[in-house]
DRENFI-602027 format. One record per residue (C-alpha): residue number from 1; x, y, z; chain. Coordinates in nm, 2 decimals, decimal comma, m for minus. Example, Ala and Ser with C-alpha at 12.3 -4.5 7.8 and 13.67 -1.06 7.14 Angstrom:
! DRENFI-602027
<pt><resi>1</resi><c1>1,23</c1><c2>m0,45</c2><c3>0,78</c3><chain>A</chain></pt>
<pt><resi>2</resi><c1>1,37</c1><c2>m0,11</c2><c3>0,71</c3><chain>A</chain></pt>
END
This chain:
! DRENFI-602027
<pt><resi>1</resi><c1>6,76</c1><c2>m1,93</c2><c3>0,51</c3><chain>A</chain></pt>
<pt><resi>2</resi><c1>6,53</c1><c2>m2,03</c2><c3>0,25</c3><chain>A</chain></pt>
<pt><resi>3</resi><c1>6,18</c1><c2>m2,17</c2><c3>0,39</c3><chain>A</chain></pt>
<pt><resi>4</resi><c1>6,10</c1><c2>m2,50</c2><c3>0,27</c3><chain>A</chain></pt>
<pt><resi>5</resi><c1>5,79</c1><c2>m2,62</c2><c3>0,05</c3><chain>A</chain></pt>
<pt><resi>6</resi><c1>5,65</c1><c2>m2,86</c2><c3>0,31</c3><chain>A</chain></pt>
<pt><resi>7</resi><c1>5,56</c1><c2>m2,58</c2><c3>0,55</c3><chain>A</chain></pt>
<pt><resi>8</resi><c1>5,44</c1><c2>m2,34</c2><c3>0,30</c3><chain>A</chain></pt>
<pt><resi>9</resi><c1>5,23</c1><c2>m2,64</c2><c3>0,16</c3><chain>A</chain></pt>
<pt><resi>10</resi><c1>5,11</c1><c2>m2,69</c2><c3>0,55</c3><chain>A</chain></pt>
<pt><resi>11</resi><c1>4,98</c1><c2>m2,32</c2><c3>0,60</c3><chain>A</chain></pt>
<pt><resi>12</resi><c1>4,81</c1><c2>m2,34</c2><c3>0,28</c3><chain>A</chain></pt>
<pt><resi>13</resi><c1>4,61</c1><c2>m2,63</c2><c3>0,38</c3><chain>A</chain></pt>
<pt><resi>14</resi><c1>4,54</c1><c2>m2,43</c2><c3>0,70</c3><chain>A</chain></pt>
<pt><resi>15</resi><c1>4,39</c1><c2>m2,18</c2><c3>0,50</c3><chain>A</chain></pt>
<pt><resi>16</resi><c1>4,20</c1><c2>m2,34</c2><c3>0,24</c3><chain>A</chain></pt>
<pt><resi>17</resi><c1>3,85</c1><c2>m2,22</c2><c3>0,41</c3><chain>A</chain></pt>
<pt><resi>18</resi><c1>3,89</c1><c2>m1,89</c2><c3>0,32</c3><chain>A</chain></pt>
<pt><resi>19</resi><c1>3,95</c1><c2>m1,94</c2><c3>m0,05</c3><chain>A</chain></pt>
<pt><resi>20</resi><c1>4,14</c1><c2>m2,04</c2><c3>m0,30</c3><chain>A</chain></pt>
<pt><resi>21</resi><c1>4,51</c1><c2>m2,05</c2><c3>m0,19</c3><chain>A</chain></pt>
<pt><resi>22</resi><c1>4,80</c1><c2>m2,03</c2><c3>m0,41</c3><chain>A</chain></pt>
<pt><resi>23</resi><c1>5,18</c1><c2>m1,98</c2><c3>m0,36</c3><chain>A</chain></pt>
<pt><resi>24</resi><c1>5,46</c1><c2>m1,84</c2><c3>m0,56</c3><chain>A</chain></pt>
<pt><resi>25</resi><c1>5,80</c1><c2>m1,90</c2><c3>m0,46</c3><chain>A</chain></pt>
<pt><resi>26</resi><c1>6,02</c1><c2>m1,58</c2><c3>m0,46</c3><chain>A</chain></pt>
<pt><resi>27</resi><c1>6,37</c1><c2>m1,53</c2><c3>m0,44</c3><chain>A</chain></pt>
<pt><resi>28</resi><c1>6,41</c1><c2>m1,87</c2><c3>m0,20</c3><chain>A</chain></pt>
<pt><resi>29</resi><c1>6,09</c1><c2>m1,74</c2><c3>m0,01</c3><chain>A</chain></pt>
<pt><resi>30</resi><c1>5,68</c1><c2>m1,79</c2><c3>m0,05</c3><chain>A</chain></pt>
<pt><resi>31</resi><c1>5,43</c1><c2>m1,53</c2><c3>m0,19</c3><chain>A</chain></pt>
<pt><resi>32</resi><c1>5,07</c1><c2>m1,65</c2><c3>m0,08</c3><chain>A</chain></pt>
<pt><resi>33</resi><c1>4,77</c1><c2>m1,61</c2><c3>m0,20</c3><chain>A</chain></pt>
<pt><resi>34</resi><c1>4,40</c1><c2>m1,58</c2><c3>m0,12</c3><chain>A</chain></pt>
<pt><resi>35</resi><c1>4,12</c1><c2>m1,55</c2><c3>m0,45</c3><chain>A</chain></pt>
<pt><resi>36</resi><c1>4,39</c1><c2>m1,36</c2><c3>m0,65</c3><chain>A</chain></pt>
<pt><resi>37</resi><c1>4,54</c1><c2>m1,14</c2><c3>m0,41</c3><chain>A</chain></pt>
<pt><resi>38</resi><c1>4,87</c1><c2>m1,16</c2><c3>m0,23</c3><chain>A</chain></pt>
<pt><resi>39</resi><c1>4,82</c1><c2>m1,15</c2><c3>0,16</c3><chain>A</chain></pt>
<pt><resi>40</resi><c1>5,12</c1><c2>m1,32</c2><c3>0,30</c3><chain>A</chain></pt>
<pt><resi>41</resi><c1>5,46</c1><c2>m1,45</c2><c3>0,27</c3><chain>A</chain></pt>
<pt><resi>42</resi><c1>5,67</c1><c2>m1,71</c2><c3>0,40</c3><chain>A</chain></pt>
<pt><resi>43</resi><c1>6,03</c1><c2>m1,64</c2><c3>0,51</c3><chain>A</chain></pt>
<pt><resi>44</resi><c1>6,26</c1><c2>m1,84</c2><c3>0,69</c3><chain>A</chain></pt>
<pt><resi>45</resi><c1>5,98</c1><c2>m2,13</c2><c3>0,80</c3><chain>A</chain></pt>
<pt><resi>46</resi><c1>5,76</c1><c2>m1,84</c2><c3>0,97</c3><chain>A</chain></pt>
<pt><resi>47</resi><c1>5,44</c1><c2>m1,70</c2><c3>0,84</c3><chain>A</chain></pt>
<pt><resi>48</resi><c1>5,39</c1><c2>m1,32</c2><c3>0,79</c3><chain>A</chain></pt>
<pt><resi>49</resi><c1>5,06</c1><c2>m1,16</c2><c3>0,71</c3><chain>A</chain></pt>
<pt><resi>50</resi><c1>4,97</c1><c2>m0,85</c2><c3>0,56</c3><chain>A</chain></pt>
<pt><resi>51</resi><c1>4,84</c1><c2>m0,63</c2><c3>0,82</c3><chain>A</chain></pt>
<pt><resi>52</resi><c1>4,49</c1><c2>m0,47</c2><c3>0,83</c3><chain>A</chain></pt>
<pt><resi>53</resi><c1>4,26</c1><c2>m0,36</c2><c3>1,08</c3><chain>A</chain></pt>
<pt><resi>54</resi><c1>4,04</c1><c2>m0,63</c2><c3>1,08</c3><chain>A</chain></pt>
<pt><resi>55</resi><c1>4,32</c1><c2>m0,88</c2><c3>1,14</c3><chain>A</chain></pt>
<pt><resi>56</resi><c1>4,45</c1><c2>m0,70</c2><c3>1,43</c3><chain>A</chain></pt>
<pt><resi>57</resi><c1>4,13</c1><c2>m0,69</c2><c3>1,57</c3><chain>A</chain></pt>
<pt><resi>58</resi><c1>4,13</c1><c2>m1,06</c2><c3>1,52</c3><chain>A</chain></pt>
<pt><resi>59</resi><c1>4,45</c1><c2>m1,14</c2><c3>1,63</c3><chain>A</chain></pt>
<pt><resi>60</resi><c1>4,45</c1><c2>m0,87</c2><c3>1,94</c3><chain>A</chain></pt>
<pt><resi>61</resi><c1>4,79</c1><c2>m0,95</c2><c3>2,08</c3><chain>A</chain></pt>
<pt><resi>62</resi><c1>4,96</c1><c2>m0,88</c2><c3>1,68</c3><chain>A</chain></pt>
<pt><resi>63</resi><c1>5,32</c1><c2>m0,95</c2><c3>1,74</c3><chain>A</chain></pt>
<pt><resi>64</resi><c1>5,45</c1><c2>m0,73</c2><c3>1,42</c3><chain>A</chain></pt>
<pt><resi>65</resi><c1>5,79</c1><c2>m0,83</c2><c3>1,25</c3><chain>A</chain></pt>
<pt><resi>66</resi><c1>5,99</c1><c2>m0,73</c2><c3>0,89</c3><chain>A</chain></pt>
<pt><resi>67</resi><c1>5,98</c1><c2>m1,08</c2><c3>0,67</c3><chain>A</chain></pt>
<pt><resi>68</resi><c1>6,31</c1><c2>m0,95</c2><c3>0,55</c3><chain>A</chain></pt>
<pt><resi>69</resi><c1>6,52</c1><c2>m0,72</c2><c3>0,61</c3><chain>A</chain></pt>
<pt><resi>70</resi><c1>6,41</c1><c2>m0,37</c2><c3>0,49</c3><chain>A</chain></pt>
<pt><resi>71</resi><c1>6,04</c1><c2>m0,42</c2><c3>0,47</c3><chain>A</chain></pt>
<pt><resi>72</resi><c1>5,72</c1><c2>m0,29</c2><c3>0,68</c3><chain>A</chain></pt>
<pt><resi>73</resi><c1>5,63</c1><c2>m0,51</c2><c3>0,93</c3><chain>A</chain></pt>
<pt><resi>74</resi><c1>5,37</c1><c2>m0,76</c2><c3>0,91</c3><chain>A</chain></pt>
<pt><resi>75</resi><c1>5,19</c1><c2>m0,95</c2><c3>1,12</c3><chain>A</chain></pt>
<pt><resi>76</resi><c1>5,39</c1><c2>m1,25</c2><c3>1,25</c3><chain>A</chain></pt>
<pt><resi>77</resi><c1>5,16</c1><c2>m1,53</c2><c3>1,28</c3><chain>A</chain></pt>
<pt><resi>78</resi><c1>5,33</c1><c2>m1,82</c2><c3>1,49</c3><chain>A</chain></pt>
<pt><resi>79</resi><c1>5,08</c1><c2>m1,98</c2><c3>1,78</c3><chain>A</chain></pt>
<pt><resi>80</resi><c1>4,81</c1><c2>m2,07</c2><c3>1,55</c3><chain>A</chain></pt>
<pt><resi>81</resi><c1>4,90</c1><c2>m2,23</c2><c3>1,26</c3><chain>A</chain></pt>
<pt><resi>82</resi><c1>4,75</c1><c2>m2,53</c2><c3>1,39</c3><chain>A</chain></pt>
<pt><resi>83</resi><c1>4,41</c1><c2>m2,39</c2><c3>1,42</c3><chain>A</chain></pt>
<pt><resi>84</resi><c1>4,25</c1><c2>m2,42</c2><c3>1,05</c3><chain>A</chain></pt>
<pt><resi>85</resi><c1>3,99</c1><c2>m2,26</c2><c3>1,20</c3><chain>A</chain></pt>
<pt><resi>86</resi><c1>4,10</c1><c2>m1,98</c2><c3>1,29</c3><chain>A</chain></pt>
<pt><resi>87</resi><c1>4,35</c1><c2>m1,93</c2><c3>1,02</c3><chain>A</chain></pt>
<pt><resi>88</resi><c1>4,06</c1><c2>m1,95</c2><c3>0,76</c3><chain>A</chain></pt>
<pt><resi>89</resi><c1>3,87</c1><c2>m1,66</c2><c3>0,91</c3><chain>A</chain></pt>
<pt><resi>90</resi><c1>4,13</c1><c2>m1,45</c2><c3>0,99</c3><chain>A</chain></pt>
<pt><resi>91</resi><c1>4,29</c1><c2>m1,48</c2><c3>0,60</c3><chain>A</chain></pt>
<pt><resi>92</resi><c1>3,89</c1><c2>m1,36</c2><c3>0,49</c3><chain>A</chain></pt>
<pt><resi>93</resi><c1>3,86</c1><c2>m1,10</c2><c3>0,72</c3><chain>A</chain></pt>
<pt><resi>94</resi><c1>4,24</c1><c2>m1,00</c2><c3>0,59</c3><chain>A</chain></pt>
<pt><resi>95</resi><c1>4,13</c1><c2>m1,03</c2><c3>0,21</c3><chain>A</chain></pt>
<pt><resi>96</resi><c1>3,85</c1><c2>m0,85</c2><c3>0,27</c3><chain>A</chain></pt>
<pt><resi>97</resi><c1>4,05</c1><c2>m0,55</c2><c3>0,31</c3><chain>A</chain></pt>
<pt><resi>98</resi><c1>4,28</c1><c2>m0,54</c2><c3>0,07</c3><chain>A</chain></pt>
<pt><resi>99</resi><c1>4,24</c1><c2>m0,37</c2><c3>m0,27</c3><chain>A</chain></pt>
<pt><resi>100</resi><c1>4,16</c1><c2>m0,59</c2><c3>m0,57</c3><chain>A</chain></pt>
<pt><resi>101</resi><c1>4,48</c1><c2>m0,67</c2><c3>m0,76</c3><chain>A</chain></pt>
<pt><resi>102</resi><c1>4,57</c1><c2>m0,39</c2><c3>m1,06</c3><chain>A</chain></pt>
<pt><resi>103</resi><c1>4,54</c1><c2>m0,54</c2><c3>m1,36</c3><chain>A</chain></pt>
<pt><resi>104</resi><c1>4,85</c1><c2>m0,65</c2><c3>m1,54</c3><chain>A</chain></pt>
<pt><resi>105</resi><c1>4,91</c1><c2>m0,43</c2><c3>m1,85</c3><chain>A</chain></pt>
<pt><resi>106</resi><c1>4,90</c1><c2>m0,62</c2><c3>m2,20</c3><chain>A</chain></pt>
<pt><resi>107</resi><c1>5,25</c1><c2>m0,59</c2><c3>m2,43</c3><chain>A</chain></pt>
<pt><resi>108</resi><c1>5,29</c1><c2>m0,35</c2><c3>m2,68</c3><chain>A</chain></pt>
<pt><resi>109</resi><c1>5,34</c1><c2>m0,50</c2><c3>m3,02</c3><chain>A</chain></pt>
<pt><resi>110</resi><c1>5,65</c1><c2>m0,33</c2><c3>m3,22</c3><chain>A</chain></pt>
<pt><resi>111</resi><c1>5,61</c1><c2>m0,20</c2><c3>m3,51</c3><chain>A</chain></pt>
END
């Protein structure tokens, strides 16, 4: 089930404190991200972070879950989407940690 604009537009919002939040959609799903770097997705209407050591240090009771079938398990962030607060610092303290994004490599020209 593909996860619908509206709530990928609503957790956005939510997180808008800790940066500058963008979204790409992906395959009927939501890449998000935070300054530049991807630190969540959106599958199936439920938000999935990247996990770090800061953020489960945040969260403390992590509940961790594949977004898809196949994939490492993330952080499965459900109970406080509400909470703008709280979303905005725990996405910093998540971005914080995660490397800077490689740099995309220019085309080669033909000869």
């Amino acid at each position: 089930m593909a996860s619908g604009l509206h709530i990928v537009e609503f957790i956005a919002e939510q997180m808008e404190d800790a940066g500058e939040i963008t979204y790409k959609a992906m395959f009927g799903e939501y890449a998000l991200y935070c300054d530049g770097k991807i630190m969540a997705l959106v599958c199936n209407d439920q938000l999935f972070l990247k996990p770090t050591d800061a953020g489960r240090s945040f969260i403390e009771d992590v509940v961790e879950a594949p977004p898809y079938p196949g994939a490492k398990p993330y952080f499965l962030i459900e109970d406080q989407l509400e909470d703008r607060e709280w979303m905005g610092n725990l996405v910093k303290l998540t971005v914080k940690e995660l490397p800077e994004p490689k740099p995309k490599p220019h085309p080669r020209r033909k000869k």
